[in-house]
C-alpha positions, 0 to 999 in steps of 0.5 A: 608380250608388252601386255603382259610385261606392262601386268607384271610392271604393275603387280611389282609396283602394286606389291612395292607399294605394299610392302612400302606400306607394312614396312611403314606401319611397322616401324610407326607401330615399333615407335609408339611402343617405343614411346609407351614403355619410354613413358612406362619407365618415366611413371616407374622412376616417379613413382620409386621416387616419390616412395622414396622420399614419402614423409609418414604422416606425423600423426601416425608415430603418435598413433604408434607411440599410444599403442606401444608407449614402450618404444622409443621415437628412433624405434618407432621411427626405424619401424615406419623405414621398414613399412617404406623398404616393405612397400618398395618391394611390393612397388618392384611388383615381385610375383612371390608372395611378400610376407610382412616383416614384422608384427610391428611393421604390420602395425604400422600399415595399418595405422596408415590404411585407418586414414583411408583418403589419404592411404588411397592417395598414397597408394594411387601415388606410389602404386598406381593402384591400391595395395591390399592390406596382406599382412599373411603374405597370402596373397597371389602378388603384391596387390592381390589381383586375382585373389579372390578373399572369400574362399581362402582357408575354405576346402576345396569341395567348398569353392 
């Protein structure tokens, strides 16, 4: 009888043992997670922030103002706070397609994407990665992940 009681005594401890252990990395695997999303959200104000107080390049308006002289500095400038509002939409990372504001916010977009280094800068800053110029809103999500560029317009008996 004290030999079997002394195996139960130690399949109890064995298995408390166990369950001590899971419940350990449990609670070690809940705190790193913990950690990574606290960072997440860390990056996330940072980023937003950032976005937020970005000075467009100088450069930039007077590119706009040679290609629409008509405009005047608070228009252009108006223009280039609504490519800012458009990019914190897509920093929201919004899984709808975001259609481009207007033809003159695109215009402004692309003034900026012409100065690559500095747009890919930009980008990795603001982002995280490098947003697509998708003026159409054709895109799955707002920096095209999955999109796969050649075959849009094709039919399908093309793809």
């Amino acid at each position: 009888m004290n030999s079997i009681l002394a195996i139960l005594k130690e399949w109890y401890d064995a298995r408390y043992g166990i369950l001590l252990a899971c419940a350990g990395l449990s609670a070690l695997a809940f705190f790193v997670m913990f950690m990574e999303n606290r960072q997440y959200d860390d990056t996330r104000k940072k980023q937003r922030k950032w976005l937020e107080g970005y000075d467009f390049a100088p450069i930039y308006f007077e590119e706009l103002q040679k290609r629409y002289p008509h405009l005047t500095p608070n228009e252009i400038t108006q223009a280039f706070e609504q490519l800012r509002a458009y990019f914190l939409l897509c920093w929201q990372g919004s899984p709808q397609t975001l259609a481009m504001p207007s033809g003159l916010v695109d215009v402004c977009w692309q003034v900026m994407i012409l100065d690559s280094r500095p747009y890919h800068k930009f980008c990795h800053l603001a982002f995280g990665r490098y947003l697509h110029h998708e003026p159409d809103g054709l895109a799955n999500d707002s920096f095209t992940s999955g999109n796969d560029l050649a075959t849009r317009g094709r039919p399908p008996e093309l793809m």
